[in-house]
N, C-alpha and C positions, 0 to 999 in steps of 0.2 A: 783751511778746513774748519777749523773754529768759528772762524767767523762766520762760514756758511751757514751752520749750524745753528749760531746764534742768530740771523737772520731769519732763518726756517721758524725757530721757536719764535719771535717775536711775532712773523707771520700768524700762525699760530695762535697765538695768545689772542693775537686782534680779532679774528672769527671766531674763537670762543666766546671771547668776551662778549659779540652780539646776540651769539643765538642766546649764551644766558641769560642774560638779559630781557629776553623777548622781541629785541627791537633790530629792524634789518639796516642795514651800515652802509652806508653809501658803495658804490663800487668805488674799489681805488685807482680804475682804469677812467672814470667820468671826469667832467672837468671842473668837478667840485673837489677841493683839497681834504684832506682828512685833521683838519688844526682842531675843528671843532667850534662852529662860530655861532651856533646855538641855534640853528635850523630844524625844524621838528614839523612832517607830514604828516597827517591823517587821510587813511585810503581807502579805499575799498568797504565801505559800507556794506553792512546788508543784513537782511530782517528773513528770517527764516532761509538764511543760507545762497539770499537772492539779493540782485541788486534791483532796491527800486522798483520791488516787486508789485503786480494790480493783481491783482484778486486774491490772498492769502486765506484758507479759510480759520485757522488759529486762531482763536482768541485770549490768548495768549504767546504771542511770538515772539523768538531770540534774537536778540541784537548781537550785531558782533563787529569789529573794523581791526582794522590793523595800524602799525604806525610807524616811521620811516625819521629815520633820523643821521646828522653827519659828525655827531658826538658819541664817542668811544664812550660804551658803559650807561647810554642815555638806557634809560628804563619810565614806564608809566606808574606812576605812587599814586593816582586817584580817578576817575572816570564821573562822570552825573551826565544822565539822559533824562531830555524834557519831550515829553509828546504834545502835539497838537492838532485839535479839529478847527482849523481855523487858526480861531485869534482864541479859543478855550484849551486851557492846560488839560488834559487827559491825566498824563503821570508824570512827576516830578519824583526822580530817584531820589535827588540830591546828592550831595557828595560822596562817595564811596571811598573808603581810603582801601584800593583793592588792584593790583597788574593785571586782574583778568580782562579780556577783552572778546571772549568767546562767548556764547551760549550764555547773554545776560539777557531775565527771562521779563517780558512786560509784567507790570504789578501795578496798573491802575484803572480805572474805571471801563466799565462792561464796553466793548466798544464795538459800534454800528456796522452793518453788516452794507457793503457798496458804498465805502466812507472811504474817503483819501486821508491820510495822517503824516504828519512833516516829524523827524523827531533829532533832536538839536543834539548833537555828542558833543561835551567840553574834557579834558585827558590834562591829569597834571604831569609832569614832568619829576626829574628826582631833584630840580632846584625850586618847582614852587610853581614852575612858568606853565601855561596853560595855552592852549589850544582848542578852538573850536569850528568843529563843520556841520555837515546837516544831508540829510538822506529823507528818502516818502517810502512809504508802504500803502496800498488802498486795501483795503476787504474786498474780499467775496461776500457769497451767498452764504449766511450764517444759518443753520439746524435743518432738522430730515427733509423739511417741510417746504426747503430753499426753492424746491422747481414742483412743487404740488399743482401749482396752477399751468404749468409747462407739461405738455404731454409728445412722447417719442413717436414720432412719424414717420411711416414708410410711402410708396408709392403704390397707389393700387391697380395691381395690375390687372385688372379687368375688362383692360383694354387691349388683350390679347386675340386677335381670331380668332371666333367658336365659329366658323364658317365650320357644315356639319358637311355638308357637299362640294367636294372640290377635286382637282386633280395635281399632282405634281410629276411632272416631268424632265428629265434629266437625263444628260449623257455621265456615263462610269467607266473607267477601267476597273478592271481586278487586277491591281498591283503585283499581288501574293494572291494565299491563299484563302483572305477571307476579311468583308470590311462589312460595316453596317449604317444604312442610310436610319435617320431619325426623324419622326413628327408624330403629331398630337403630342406637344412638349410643355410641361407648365415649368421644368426647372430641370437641372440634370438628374434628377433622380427619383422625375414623373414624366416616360414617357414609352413611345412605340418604338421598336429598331428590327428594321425589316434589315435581317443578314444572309450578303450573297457567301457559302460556305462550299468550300471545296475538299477538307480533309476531314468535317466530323466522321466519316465513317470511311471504312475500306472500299474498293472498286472504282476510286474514279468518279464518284460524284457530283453533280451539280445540285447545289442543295438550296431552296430557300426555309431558312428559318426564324420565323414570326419571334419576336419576345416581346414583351410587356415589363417596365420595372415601374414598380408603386415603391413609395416610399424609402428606396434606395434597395428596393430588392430584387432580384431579377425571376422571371418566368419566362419557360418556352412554352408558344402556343401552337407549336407544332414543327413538323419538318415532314418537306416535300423536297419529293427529285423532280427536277425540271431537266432533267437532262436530255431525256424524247423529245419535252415539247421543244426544244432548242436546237435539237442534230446534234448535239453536243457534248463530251464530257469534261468533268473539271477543270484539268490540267489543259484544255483545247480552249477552255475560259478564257484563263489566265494572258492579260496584257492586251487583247482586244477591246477597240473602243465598242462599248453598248449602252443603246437606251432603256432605262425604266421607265415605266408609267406609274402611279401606286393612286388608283383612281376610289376616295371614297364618299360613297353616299349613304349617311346615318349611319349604321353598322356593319356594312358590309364593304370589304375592302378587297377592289383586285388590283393583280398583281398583274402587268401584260410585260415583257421583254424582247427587245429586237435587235440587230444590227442597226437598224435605223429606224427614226420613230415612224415611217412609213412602214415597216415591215414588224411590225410589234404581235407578239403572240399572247393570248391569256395562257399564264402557266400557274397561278391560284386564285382559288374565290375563297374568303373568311370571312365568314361573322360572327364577330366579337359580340361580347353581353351587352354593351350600352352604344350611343352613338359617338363617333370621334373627330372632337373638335380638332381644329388645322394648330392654333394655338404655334408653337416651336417649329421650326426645321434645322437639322443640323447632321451629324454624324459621331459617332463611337466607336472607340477602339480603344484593345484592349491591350496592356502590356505585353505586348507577344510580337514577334519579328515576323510571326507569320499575316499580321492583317496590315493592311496598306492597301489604298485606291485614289484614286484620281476623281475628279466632278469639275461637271462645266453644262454650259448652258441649264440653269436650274428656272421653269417657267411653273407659276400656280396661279390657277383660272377656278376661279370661282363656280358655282351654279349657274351662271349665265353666260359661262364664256371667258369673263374680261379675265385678265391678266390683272394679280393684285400683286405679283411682285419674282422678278426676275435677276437674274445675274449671271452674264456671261465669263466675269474675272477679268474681262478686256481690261477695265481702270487698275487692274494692281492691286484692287483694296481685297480682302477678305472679308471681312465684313462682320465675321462670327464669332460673340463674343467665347472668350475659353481656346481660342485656336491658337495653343500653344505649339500646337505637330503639324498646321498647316503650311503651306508655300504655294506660290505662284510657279510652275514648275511647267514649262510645253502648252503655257495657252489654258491650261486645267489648274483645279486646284487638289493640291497632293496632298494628304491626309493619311499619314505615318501612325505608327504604334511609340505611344510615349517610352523613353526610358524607365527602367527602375519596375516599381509593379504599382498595380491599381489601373487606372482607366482615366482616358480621356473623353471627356466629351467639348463638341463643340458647339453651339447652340446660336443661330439666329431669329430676332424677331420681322416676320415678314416687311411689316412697315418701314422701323427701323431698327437700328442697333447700337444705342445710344442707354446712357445710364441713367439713374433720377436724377432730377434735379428739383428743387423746391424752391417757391417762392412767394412773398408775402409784403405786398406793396402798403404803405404810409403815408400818413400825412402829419406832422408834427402840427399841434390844435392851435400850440401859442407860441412863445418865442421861447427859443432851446437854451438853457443853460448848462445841460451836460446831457449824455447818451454811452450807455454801460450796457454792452453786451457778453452773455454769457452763452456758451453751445458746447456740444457735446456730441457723440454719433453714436451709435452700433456699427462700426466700420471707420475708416478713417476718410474724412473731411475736407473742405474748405467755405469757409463763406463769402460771401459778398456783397459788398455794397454795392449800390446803383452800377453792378460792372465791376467795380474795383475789391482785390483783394482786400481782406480786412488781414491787417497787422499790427503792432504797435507800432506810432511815432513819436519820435523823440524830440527833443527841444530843439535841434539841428537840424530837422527836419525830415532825416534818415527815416527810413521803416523798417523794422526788423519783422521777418515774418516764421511763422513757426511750423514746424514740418509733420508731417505725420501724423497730425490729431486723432483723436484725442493718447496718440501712444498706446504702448502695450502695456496691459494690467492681464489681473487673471478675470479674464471678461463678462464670466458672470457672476462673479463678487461684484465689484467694484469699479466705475469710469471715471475719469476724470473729464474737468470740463475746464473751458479755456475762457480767462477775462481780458477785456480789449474795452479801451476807451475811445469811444467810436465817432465823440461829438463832431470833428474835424471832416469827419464822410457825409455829413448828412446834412442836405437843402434844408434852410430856413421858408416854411410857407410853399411847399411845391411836395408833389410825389415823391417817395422815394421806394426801394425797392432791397428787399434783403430779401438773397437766394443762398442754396447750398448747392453744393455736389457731393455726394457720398458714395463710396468705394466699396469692396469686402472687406479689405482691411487683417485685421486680427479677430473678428467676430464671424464673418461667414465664409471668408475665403478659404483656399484649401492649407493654409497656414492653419488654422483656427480650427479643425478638429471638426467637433459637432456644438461648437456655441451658441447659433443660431443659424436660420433660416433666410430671414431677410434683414436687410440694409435698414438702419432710423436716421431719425435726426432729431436734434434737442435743444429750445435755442428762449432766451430771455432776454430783452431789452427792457433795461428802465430808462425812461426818457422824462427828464427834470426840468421843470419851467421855471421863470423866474418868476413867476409868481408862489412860489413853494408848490406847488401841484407837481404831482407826478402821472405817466401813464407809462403803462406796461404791455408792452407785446410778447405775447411765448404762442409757440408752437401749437397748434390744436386744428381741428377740423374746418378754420379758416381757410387755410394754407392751401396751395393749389400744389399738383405733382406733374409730372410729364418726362417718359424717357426722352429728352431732350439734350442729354451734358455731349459734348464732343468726344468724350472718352468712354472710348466704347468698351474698352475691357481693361479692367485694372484688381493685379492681384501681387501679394506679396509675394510668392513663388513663383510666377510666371509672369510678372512685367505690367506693360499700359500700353494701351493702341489709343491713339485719338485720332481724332480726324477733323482737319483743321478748317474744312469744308462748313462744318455745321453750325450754322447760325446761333449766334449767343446774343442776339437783343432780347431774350425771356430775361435776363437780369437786369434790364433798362428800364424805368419809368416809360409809361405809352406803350408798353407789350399787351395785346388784346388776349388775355388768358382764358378765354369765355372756352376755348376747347379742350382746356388741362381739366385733368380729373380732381376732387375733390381728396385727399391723403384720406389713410385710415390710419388709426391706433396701433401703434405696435406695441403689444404686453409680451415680449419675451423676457424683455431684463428687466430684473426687480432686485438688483442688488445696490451694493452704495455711490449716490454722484457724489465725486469731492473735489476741492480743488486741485489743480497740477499739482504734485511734487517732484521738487526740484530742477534742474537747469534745463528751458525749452530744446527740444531738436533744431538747430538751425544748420542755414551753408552756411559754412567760413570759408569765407573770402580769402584768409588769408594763408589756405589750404588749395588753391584750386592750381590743378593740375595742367598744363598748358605746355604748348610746343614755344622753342626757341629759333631754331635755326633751321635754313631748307636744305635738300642735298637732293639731287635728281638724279635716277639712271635707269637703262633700259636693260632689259633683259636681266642675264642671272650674272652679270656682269658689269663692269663699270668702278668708277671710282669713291669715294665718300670721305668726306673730310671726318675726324675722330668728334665726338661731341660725347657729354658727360650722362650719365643716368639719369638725370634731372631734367634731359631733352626730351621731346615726345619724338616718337616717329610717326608717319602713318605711310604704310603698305598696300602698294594698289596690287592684284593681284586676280590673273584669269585662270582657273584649272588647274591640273598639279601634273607633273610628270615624271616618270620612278615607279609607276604604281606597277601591283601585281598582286595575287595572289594572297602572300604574305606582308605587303606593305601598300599604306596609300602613298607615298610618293611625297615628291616635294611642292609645295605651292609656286607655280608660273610667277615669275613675278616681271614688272612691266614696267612699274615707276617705281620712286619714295619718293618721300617729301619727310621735312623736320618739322615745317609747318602744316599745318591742316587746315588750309589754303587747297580745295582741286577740286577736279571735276570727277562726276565715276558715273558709268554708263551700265547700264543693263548688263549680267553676265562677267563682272567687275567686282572684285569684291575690297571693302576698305580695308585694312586691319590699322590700330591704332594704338601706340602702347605709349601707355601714360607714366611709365616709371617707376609705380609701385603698387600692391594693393590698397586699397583702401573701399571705405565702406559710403554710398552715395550715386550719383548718377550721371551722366553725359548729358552736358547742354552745347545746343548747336543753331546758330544761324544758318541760311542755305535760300538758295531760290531754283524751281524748277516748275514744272507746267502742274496745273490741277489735279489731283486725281492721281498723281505719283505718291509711289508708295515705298518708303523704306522704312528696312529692317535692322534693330542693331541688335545682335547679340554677345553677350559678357563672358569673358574668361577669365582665371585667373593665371595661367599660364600658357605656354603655347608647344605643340605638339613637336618631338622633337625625331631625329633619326630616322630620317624620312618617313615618318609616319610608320614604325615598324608595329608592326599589330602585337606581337610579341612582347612588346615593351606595354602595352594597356593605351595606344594612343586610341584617339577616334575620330582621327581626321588625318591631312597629308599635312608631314612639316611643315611646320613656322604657320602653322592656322593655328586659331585658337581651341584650347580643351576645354572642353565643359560636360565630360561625364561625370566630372566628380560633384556635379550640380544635380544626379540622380534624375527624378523629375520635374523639378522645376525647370521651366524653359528661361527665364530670367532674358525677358527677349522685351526691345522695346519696339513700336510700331507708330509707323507717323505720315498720314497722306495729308500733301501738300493741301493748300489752298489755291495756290497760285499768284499771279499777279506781282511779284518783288519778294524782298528779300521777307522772311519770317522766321521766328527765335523759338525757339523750343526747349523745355526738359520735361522729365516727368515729375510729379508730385503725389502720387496715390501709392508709390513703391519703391523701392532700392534696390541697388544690387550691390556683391561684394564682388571685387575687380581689379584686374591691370589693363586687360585689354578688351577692346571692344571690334566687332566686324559690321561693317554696315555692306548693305545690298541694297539697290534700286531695283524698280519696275519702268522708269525714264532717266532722263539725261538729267542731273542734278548737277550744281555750283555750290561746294561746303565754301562757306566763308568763314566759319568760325565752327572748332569743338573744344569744348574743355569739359575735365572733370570735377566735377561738384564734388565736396565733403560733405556728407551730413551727418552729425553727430550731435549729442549734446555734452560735449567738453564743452565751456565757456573758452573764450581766447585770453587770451594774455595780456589785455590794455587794462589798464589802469584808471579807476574812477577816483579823479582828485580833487 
């Protein structure tokens, strides 16, 4: 027992000894001995709490590293850091006779603003012995004035239809008791919403009531009973397919409804004060279990007849950005009452349904010796080079790319902006081409309160010749705009829809831009641009959630070999059965899989459980035909007790729960391209999650799902 003990303490003594020290002690598990043969690392560098940071905006920045040693009791007795522009000494500490290794602050000459700097650490030891390694920092954009000549850009949207005479046409059910078709739309909270109502009043009613909302406010411009002109009441409404017509020319809008658009009745004429442009179409509803309707075949014909833009739902797609309560449901598109309270709207633009995108083509004058770009949003971002994502590269060739730009700040203080050395992207003597895409993000999405209005963009190249000459490109009334991005709807509460269909040669050199609109000025934000602080968002890779093993069976039965929490599963599963009354029942289920390796067919739902929550997104390879459309939505847990309603489920066991997600629909959306395999995540949003459920509109082949981490923890490797 003694002896135990004295082993214990001796254990003991040894970990004391290093942490007092400062200096971390070999493990004694490695296959380095503990004698002590006078091995001394230095690690982990880094200048403002980064490794090898570009763009810092301090001027004056903290040096800091660590130091590793296989000698009991080693400690640091002196430190000297040398800075360099080049081959010129910046600051020269000199010898310190100091253990500190933390928060040692720069103390020499003013230093340049988009300058790269090397700075040499030499560390003595407690017998004398020294060591030396070496770390870079570059600047940023140094004082207020860094983006003066850079101005914030949004896309002008002026290329909405003011077609002032036109018609729209559409089949509806009335689900419930009450939905509302929308147009003359500049945004959701400028527009018309003709609603078919069945309960505002007592008797039985069929009601249409006009509103109007300006500036997020709402107006009734009336209310009529149509219920004569229809043979009809209310409740006799309800669940019948019918067509509306909502026919307007300059200021007067009628209203005709039918069984069939051959049998269509006028059942009101208004005229409104001014004339109404065609501009939006979409729908609204409101947090209430009483509004839900169905649409399909949606036609609008111009003053002359043509047809400028239809959709029957046949392809799967939705199309509408904000259609978090939409679905492909019986051929129609089903349009639910959000959870939670507030209001949904769904908004499409005739044309199309695509987000900004910006772009601004170059020509480098003479021969490049470096290219330093700087950008920023009102929304969260990505840029691009000729096509290619701009990220950092590393000397190995790796990119690291950074997620979520420009992050969350309090958004109209303060943005930050991202630096990236971009020489490596960019043609020597040929076109080149730098575009954005920008999101809502934390600035206009329904995360973000009332911070803004519209989407910007913020962006500064310096482009360095070897001849000393510099030129400079930023953001300004150059720039050309275009609802063009393939992501048609992306929000931090409710997810991303892209659609893999839509031509992305606008970010290629040789893109004919003669049709894109010319940007405007956006002066919403006027608080302070600075550089990142602290560690980028990225995936870690060494985070990523993934299946192991397969296991197949049919029905509610069969056998399964045991596998560990750290397995993924995914769950094919048609309908639920159990249901009543008081419960939704259990989920059908039809296959598993350990792998996420399978096929899932229309009416099929996936489910996929990654093992734990965590904060990030589902990325998936897959092949299926054009124009297929799937859906994933995120849970964190999964509904249990046959879905007993009692207990707060909201759905049929073993499906996934997502009331406790309120309003956010946390839904991602993805139509195919076609033609082979294609890779997908999202990038404009995140969700927090275990499990995900995906649904098709065709016959799909997952070849691959895993889940992304995104965070900004740094990982655990070592810079030595």
């Amino acid at each position: 027992m003694k002896k135990f003990i004295s082993l214990f303490l001796a254990v003991v003594l040894l970990i004391t000894s290093g942490i007092l020290t400062g200096c971390k002690i070999k493990d004694p598990n490695s296959d380095t001995d503990q004698k002590g043969d006078g091995k001394m690392t230095l690690y982990d560098l880094r200048t403002d709490d980064l490794r090898d940071p570009v763009g810092i905006d301090s001027e004056t920045p903290d040096f800091s590293w660590k130091m590793e040693s296989d000698v009991i009791g080693q400690k640091q007795t002196a430190y000297r850091i040398v800075v360099k522009n080049g081959d010129a000494t910046v600051w020269d500490s000199g010898k310190v006779e100091s253990s500190d290794s933390v928060d040692i602050r720069y103390a020499g000459e003013t230093l340049e603003s988009s300058t790269e700097y090397k700075w040499q650490l030499t560390v003595w030891d407690k017998d004398g012995k020294e060591k030396s390694t070496s770390a870079t920092f570059e600047t940023g954009l140094y004082g207020n004035k860094a983006f003066s000549d850079a101005k914030w850009i949004s896309c002008d949207d002026s290329s909405l239809p003011e077609d002032t005479t036109y018609t729209i046409d559409f089949d509806f059910v009335l689900d419930k008791s009450s939905t509302g078709f929308c147009f003359g739309a500049t945004d959701a909270n400028n527009l018309f919403m003709w609603q078919i109502n069945t309960v505002e009043v007592a008797g039985d009613p069929l009601l249409l009531r006009p509103h109007i909302k300006t500036g997020g406010s709402w107006s009734v411009l009336g209310q009529y009973d149509i219920s004569g002109a229809l043979g009809m009441s209310g409740s006799q409404f309800i669940g019948k397919k019918m067509h509306e017509r909502i026919s307007v020319d300059g200021k007067k809008i009628e209203t005709y409804i039918g069984t069939s658009e051959s049998s269509l009745v006028l059942v009101n004429s208004y005229t409104y004060s001014s004339k109404v442009p065609l501009n939006l179409i979409g729908f609204r509803h409101h947090a209430d279990s009483a509004e839900a309707g169905s649409y399909d075949n949606i036609v609008i014909k111009n003053k002359d007849g043509e047809i400028i833009y239809s959709n029957d739902f046949s392809s799967g797609d939705i199309g509408f950005s904000g259609s978090s309560y939409a679905e492909i449901s019986g051929g129609m598109l089903k349009v639910s009452a959000p959870s939670g309270s507030g209001e949904q709207t769904a908004l499409q633009i005739p044309e199309n349904n695509c987000l900004p995108a910006y772009r601004k083509s170059f020509t480098p004058a003479k021969k490049l010796v470096s290219a330093k770009l700087y950008t920023s949003a009102l929304g969260v971002y990505e840029s691009y080079i000729n096509g290619q994502r701009v990220g950092r590269k590393y000397a190995d060739e790796t990119i690291e790319y950074h997620e979520l730009k420009p992050g969350f700040t309090e958004a109209s203080d303060r943005k930050f902006y991202n630096s990236y050395d971009v020489t490596w992207m960019i043609g020597a003597g040929s076109e080149n081409v730098l575009s954005a895409v920008v999101t809502s993000g934390w600035w206009s999405g329904r995360v973000a309160a009332s911070y803004g209005k519209e989407t910007a963009y913020l962006a500064k190249m310096i482009l360095k010749y070897s001849d000393g000459s510099e030129e400079v490109i930023v953001t300004d009334k150059s720039w050309k705009a275009a609802k063009a991005s393939a992501v048609s709807a992306a929000d931090i509460f409710d997810g991303e829809s892209y659609d893999a269909r839509v031509d992305q040669s606008w970010m290629l050199p040789g893109f004919d831009d003669s049709e894109w609109s010319a940007v405007k000025l956006n002066r919403e934000f006027s608080g302070e641009i600075c550089s990142w602080v602290g560690s980028y968002i990225t995936v870690r890779d060494d985070l990523e959630r993934s299946a192991q093993s397969v296991t197949i069976y049919n029905g509610a039965t069969g056998s399964s070999s045991a596998r560990s929490e750290e397995h993924t599963s995914v769950t094919i599963y048609n309908g639920a059965t159990g249901s009543s009354s008081a419960r939704y029942g259990k989920i059908k289920v039809t296959a598993t899989y350990d792998k996420p390796v399978f096929t899932l067919k229309p009416g099929e739902t996936a489910l996929i459980d990654f093992g734990q929550n965590f904060a990030g997104w589902e990325a998936f390879t897959l092949s299926g035909a054009a124009g297929t459309v799937i859906t994933i939505e995120h849970g964190e847990i999964l509904n249990d007790n046959n879905g007993e309603k009692s207990r707060g489920n909201d759905g049929p066991g073993g499906s996934i729960y997502n009331a406790n997600y309120r309003s956010a629909a946390a839904t991602t959306k993805y139509t195919l391209r076609g033609g082979g395999d294609e890779s997908y995540h999202p990038s404009f949003t995140f969700y927090g999650f275990r499990y995900i459920e995906i649904t098709t509109t065709a016959e799909v082949t997952f070849k691959r799902v895993v889940g992304q981490v995104v965070t900004s923890v740094e990982d655990r490797k070592s810079v030595v």
